[in-house]
C-alpha positions in Angstrom: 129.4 61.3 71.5 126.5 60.6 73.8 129.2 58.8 76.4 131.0 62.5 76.3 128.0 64.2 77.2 127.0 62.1 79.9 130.5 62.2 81.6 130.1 66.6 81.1 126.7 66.2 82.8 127.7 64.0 85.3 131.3 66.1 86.1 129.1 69.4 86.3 127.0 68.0 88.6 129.8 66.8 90.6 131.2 70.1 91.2 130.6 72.0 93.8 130.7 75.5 91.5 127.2 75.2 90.8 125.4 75.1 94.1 128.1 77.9 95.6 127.4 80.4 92.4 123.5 79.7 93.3 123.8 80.2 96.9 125.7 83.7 95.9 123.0 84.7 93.7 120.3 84.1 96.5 122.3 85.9 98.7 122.7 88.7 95.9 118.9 88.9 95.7 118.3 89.1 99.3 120.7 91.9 99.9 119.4 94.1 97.0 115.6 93.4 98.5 116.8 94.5 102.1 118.5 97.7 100.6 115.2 98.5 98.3 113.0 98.5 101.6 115.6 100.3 103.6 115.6 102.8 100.7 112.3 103.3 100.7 111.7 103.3 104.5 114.5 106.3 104.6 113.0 107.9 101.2 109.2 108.1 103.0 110.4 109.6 106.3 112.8 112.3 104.5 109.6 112.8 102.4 107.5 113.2 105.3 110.1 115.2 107.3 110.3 117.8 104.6 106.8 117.9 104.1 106.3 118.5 107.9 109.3 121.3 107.6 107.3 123.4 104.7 104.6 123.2 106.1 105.3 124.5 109.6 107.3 127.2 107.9 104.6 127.9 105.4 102.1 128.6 108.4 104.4 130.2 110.0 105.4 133.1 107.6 101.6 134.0 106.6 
């Protein structure tokens, strides 16, 4: 039993699966952390852009 074990440690080691499905889920992360900051950047300057907008026409119409 412990000789099967070894050989199912050993073989899944071996493969390359492992390090590829790791290498996608780094790559995963880093994508989703680019698109959060690029969201955010885009979210602050619509947010700024609008706030700019009601404002001028706010002064403007009293």
């Amino acid at each position: 039993m412990l000789s099967n074990l070894k050989r199912g440690v050993v073989k899944f080691l071996k493969a390359e699966d492992g390090p590829t499905a790791v290498e996608y889920a780094v790559m995963l992360a880093l994508i989703i952390v680019v698109c959060i900051a690029a969201i955010s950047a885009l979210g602050s300057n619509a947010s700024n852009t609008f706030s700019y907008v009601g404002n001028t026409v706010n002064t403007t119409s009293s």
